[in-house]
C-alpha positions as CSV (number, residue, x, y, z in Angstrom):
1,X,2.4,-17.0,12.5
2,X,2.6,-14.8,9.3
3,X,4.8,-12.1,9.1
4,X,3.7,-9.1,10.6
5,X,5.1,-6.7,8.5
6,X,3.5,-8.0,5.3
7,X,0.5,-8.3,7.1
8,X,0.2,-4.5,7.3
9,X,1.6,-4.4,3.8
10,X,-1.3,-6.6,2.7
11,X,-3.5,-3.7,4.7
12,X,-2.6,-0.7,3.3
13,X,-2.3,-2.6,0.0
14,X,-6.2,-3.5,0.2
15,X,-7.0,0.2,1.8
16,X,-5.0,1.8,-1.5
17,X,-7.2,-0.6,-3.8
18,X,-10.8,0.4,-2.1
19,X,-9.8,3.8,-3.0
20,X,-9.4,3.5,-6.2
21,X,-5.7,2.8,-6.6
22,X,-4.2,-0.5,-8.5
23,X,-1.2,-2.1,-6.9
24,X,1.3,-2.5,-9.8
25,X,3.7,-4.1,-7.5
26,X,4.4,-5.5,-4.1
27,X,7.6,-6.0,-2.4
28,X,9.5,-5.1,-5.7
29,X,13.4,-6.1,-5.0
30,X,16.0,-5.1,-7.0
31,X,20.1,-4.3,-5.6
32,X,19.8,-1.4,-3.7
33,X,16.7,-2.7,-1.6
34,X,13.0,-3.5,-1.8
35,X,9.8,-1.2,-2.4
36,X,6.8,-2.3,-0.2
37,X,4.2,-1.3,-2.3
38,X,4.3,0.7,-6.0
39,X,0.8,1.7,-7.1
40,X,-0.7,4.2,-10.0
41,X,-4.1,6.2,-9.7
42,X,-5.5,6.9,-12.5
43,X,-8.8,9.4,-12.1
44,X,-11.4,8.6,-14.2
45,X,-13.3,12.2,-15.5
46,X,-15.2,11.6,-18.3
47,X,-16.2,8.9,-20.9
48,X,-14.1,8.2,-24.3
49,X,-16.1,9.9,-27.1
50,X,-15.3,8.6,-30.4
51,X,-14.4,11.0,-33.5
52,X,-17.7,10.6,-34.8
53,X,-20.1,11.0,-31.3
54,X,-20.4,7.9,-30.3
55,X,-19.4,6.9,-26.9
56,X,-16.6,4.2,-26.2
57,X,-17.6,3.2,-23.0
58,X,-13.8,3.2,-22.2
59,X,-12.4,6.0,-19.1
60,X,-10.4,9.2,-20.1
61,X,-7.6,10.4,-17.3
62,X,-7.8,13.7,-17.2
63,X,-4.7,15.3,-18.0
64,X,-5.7,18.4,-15.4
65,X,-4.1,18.2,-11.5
66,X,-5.6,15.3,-11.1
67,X,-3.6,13.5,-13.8
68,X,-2.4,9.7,-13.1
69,X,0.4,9.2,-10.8
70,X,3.0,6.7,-9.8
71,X,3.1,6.1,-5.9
72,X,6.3,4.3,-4.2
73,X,4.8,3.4,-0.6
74,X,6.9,2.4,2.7
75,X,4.9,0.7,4.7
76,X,5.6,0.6,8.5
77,X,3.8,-2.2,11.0
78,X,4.7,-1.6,14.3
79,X,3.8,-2.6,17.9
80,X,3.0,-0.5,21.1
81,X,6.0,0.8,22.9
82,X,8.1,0.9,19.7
83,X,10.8,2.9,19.9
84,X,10.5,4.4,16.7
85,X,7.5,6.4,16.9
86,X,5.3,4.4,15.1
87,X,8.2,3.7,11.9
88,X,8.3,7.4,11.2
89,X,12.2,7.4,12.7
90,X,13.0,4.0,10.3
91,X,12.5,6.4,7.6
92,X,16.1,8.0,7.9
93,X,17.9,9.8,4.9
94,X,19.9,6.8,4.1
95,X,16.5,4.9,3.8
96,X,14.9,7.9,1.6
97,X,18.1,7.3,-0.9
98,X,17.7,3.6,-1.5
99,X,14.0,4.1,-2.1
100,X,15.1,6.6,-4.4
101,X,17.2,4.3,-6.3
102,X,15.6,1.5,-6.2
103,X,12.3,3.6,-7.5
104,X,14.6,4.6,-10.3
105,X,16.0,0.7,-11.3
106,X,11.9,0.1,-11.1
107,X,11.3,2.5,-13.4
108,X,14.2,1.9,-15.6
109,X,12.7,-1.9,-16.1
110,X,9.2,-0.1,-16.4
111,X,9.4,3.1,-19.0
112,X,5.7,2.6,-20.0
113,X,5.5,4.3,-16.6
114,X,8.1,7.1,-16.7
115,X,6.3,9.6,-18.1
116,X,3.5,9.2,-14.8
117,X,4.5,11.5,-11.7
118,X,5.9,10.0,-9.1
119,X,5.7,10.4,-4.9
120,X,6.2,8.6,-1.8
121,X,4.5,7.9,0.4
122,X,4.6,6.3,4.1
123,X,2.1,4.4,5.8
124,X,2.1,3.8,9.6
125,X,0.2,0.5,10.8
126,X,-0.4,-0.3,14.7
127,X,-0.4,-3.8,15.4
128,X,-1.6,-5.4,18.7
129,X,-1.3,-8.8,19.2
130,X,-5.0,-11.0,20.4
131,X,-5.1,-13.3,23.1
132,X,-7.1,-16.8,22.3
133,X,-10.7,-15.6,23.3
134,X,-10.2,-12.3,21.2
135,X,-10.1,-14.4,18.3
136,X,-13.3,-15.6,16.3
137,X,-13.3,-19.6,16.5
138,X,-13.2,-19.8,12.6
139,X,-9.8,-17.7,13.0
140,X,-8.7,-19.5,15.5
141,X,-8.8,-22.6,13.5
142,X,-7.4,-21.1,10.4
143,X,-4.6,-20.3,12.7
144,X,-3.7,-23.6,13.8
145,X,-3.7,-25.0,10.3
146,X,-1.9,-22.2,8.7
147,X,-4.0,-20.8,6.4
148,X,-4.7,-17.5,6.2
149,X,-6.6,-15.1,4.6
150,X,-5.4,-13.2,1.1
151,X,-8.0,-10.3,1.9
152,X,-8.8,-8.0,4.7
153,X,-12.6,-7.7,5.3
154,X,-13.0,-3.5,3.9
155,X,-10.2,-1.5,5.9
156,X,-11.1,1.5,7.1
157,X,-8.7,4.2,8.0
158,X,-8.1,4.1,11.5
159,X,-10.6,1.5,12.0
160,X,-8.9,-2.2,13.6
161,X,-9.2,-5.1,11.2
162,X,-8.7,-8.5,13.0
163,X,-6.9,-10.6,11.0
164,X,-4.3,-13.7,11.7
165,X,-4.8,-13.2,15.6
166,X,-3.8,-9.2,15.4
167,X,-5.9,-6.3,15.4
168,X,-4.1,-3.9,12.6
169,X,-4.8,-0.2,12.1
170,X,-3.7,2.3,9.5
171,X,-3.3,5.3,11.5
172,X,-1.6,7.2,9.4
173,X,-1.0,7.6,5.9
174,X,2.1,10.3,4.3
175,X,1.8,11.7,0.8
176,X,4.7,13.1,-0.2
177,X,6.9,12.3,2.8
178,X,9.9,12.8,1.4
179,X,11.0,14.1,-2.4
């Protein structure tokens, strides 16, 4: 069976990148721990114009409040009857300060990206396990071979996918859930 937990990483990874978000890195590991997911928005607002009118073709961020930020995401999968209400508990202070440094050794090895503002963010994934005839036969035969699949079909928020005999959920997404 795959691993659950970067099952819903590979979730909220796809969710983040059908809303416009690239993932710059996943599971990024360094000493003081491991950063599921790191991803940058950049909001398009208007097309390059060249100095002498002619368009480039080529986006513009807008440097306004919706400038380009840098996003360091936790990413919690969990079952029913967890005991940690849905991964918010797992996020304790002592896990806020690795993230914190390990978000700072990431962008130490990164400083094309230090100038970006940063956040994070946490992202709460239900998992329920399928029985046999839940599962489409085509999944159940990738199962028994071990393949799986690298994408979700489009992930809706709140919405089950069914993927590698689970049906995951992102029920919950935190911006900002801790400075």
């Amino acid at each position: 069976m795959p691993d659950l937990g970067e099952l819903g990483e590979q979730l909220v990874a796809q969710w983040l990148q059908e809303n416009g978000w690239l993932i710059v890195q996943h599971r990024w590991r360094c000493r003081w721990g491991e950063i599921d997911l790191i991803a940058q928005y950049a909001p398009i607002r208007s097309v390059g114009v060249s100095s002498d009118g002619e368009g480039t073709g080529k986006p513009i961020a807008s440097n306004n409040s919706s400038c380009p930020i840098l996003v360091f995401v936790e990413v919690k999968t969990r079952t029913s009857g967890n005991w940690d209400a849905d991964g918010l508990l797992a996020i304790t202070p002592q896990k806020q300060t690795k993230m914190r440094k390990t978000a700072q050794m990431f962008l130490a090895e990164h400083p094309q990206l230090t100038d970006f503002p940063c956040r994070f963010d946490v992202a709460l994934v239900s998992s329920t396990r399928q029985n046999r005839q839940q599962l489409h036969r085509q999944e159940q035969e990738a199962l028994e071979v071990g393949i799986f699949p690298r994408q979700f079909p489009s992930v809706t928020f709140g919405q089950p996918v069914s993927v590698a005999g689970y049906q995951l959920t992102l029920h919950d997404y935190i911006q900002s859930a801790f400075d």
